[in-house]
Every structure is written in structure tokens, then in C-alpha cells.
C-alpha atoms as one frame of an Amber mdcrd trajectory, in Angstrom:
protein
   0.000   0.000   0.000   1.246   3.165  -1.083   2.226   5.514   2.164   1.103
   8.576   2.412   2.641  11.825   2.504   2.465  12.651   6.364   3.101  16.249
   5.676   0.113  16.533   3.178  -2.810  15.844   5.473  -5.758  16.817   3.326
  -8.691  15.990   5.948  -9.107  14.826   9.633 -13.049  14.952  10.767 -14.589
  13.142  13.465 -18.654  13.134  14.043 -21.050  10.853  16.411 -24.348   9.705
  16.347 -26.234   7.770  18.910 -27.210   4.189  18.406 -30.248   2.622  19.940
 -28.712  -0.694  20.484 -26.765  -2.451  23.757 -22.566  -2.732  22.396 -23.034
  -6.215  22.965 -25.585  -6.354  19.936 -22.653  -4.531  18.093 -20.249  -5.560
  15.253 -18.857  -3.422  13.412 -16.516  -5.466  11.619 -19.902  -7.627  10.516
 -21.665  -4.936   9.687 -19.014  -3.480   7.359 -18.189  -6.676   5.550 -21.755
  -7.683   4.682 -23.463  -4.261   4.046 -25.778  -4.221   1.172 -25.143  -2.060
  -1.468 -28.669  -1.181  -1.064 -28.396  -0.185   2.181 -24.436   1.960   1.332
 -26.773   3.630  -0.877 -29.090   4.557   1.741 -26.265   6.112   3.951 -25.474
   9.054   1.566 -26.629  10.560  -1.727 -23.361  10.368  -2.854 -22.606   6.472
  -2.116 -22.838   4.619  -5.674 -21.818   1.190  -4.812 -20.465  -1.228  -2.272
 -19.336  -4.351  -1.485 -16.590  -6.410  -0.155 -13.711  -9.405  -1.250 -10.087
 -10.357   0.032  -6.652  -9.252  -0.484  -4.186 -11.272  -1.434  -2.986 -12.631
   2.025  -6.513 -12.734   3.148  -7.474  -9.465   4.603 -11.476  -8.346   4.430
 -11.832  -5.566   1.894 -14.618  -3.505   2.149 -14.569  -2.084  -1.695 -17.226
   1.711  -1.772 -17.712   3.672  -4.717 -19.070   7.427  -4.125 -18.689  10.847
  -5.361 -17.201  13.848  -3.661 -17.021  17.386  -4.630 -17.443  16.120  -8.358
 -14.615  13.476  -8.021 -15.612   9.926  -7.999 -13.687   8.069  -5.700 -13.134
   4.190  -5.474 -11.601   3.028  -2.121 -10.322  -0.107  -1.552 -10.373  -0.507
   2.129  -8.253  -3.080   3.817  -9.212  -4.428   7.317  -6.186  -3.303   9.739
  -7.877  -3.804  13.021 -11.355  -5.592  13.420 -12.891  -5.883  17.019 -16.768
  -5.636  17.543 -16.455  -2.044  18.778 -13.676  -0.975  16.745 -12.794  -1.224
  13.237  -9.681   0.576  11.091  -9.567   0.412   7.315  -6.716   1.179   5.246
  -7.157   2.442   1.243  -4.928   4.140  -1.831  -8.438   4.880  -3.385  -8.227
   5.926  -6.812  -9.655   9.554  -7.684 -11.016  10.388 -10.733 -11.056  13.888
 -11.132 -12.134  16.251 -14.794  -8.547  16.383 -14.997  -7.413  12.567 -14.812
  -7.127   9.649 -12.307  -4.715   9.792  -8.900  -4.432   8.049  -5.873  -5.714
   9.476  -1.969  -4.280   7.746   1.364  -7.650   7.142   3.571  -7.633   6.401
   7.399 -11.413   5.393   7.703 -11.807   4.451  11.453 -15.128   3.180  12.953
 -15.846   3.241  16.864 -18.600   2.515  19.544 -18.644   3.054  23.107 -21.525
   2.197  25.785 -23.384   5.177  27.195 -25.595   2.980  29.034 -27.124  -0.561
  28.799 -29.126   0.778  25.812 -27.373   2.911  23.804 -23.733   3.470  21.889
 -21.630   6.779  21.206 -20.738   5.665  16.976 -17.837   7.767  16.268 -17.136
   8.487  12.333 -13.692   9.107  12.302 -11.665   9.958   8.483  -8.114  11.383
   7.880  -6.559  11.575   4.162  -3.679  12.581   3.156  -1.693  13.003   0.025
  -0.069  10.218  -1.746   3.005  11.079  -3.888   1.125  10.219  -6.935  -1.658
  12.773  -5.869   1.319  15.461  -4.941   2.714  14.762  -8.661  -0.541  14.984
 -10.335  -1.400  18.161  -9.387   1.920  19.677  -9.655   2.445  18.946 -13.580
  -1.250  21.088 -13.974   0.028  24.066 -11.365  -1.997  23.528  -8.908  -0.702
  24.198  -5.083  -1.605  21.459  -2.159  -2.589  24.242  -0.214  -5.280  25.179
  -2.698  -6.465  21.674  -3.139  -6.717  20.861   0.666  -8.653  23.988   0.937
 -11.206  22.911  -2.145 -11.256  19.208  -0.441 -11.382  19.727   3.097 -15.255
  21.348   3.032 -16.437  18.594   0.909 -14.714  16.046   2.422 -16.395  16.955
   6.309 -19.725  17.851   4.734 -20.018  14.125   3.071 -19.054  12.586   6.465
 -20.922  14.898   8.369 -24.246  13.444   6.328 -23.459   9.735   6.470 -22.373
   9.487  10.115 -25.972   9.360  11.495 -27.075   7.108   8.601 -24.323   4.969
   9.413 -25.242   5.077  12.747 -28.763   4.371  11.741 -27.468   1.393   9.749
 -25.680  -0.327  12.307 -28.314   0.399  15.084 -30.771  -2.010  12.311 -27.778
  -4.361  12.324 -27.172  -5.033  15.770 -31.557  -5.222  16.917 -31.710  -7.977
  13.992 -28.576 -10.098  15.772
């Protein structure tokens, strides 16, 4: 997996929602890996398609397809921690922009923790930063990181701010069907 440019954080946003479930009805991890495409859909406007497979030493891949500030975006989202109240995915997603196709470093990091016996803090958690592919692509057209972090960074919270409580909402149906 490429690494990203540490230096050339694009985005870091956190947001919660509350789910109406106990955390022992919770699985993230489940959830993730056998989430309908139907119901991705149903978590944003701009989600276009899900669904999941393995790498090639066996990791879960969670594979979504969704447009962001006019880019569509195809993340490939390897499993690098997996508990029931805590999963961390891994992606080089490709981004297909009007000018051409890079690559994006996403952090995508999933949480739950008990408020009471009834109900879960979900925590939405994404950082991205710039690959060197991504650094090079938009230095041949001229176009400063500074700039495009600026351009990204609203989109980029806006989209997560959205699908948080759906996501919340999703896993919440989840976990009362278990």
C-alpha cells in the first residue's frame, strides 16, 4: 500500500451519532463486511456502490464507490484492526477527477462506546492525506496542495458529516436484527 505523505494531510473529521442498540448487539466489523449495497446507498446521496472481497494474504476488503465534490472516488479498504467495537480500514483509493485519475491515502476508522445498557456513542472518524502520486498529479497542472486541501477539506467533512448518522442508523438495524 502506497504511504502517504504525512506532511500533506488533506482531511481529519470526526462526528457521532447515537445508536439505539446495547454494544453487545454490536459488530462493526460484521456490519461493514456484509453491508448491502442497497443499504451503502441509503447512507449518503453520494454512495454509488459497495461491497466487499479479500486481499491477497486474506485481509477483508470492504470495496465503496461514491462521489465527492465532483470526483468519484473508489476506495479499496483493507481491514487493519477488526474488534466488535472498533474497526480501522486502510485504502490508496483511486480519484477520478475532470482532470485525470490519482491516488488518496484514507484512514477510515469506525468506533462505539456504551453510554448505558441501551445505547452506543458511533464515532465516524476519516483522515486523508496526500499520496506522492496525488502530490505529482497536481503539480504537472500548477496547482498548489494548499489550494487543493482547501477545495477538499469542506467537501470532504460535509459528506461525512451526512453519512455518520445514517451509518449510525445502519448499524443500530444491524445489531436489533442479531
Amino acid at each position: 500500500m502506497a504511504a502517504p505523505v504525512e506532511d500533506h494531510e488533506i482531511v481529519d473529521s470526526s462526528f457521532t451519532a447515537i445508536i439505539n442498540a446495547p454494544i453487545e448487539k454490536i459488530d462493526i466489523p460484521n456490519w461493514c463486511f456484509a453491508l448491502s449495497e442497497h443499504e451503502y446507498q441509503g447512507c449518503s446521496p453520494a454512495h454509488i456502490a459497495a461491497g466487499f472481497t479479500t486481499t491477497p494474504d486474506g485481509k477483508r476488503m470492504s470495496i465503496n464507490v461514491e462521489i465527492i465534490g465532483g470526483s468519484l472516488m473508489v476506495q479499496h479498504y483493507v481491514e487493519t484492526l477488526g474488534r466488535k467495537d472498533h474497526l480501522i480500514l486502510e485504502s490508496v483509493s483511486d480519484l477520478f477527477t475532470p482532470t485525470g485519475r490519482t491516488t488518496i491515502h484514507v484512514h477510515w476508522e469506525l468506533s462505539v462506546k456504551a453510554i448505558d445498557s441501551r445505547r452506543c456513542e458511533f464515532t465516524n472518524h476519516v483522515r486523508s492525506w496526500a499520496t506522492k502520486e496525488f502530490m505529482a498529479f497536481f503539480e504537472r497542472q500548477g496547482i498548489p496542495f494548499e489550494v487543493l486541501r482547501s477545495q477538499r477539506q469542506p467537501m470532504s467533512i460535509a459528506h461525512k458529516k451526512g453519512e455518520t448518522p445514517l451509518f449510525a442508523a445502519s448499524i443500530e438495524r444491524a445489531a436489533l436484527r442479531n
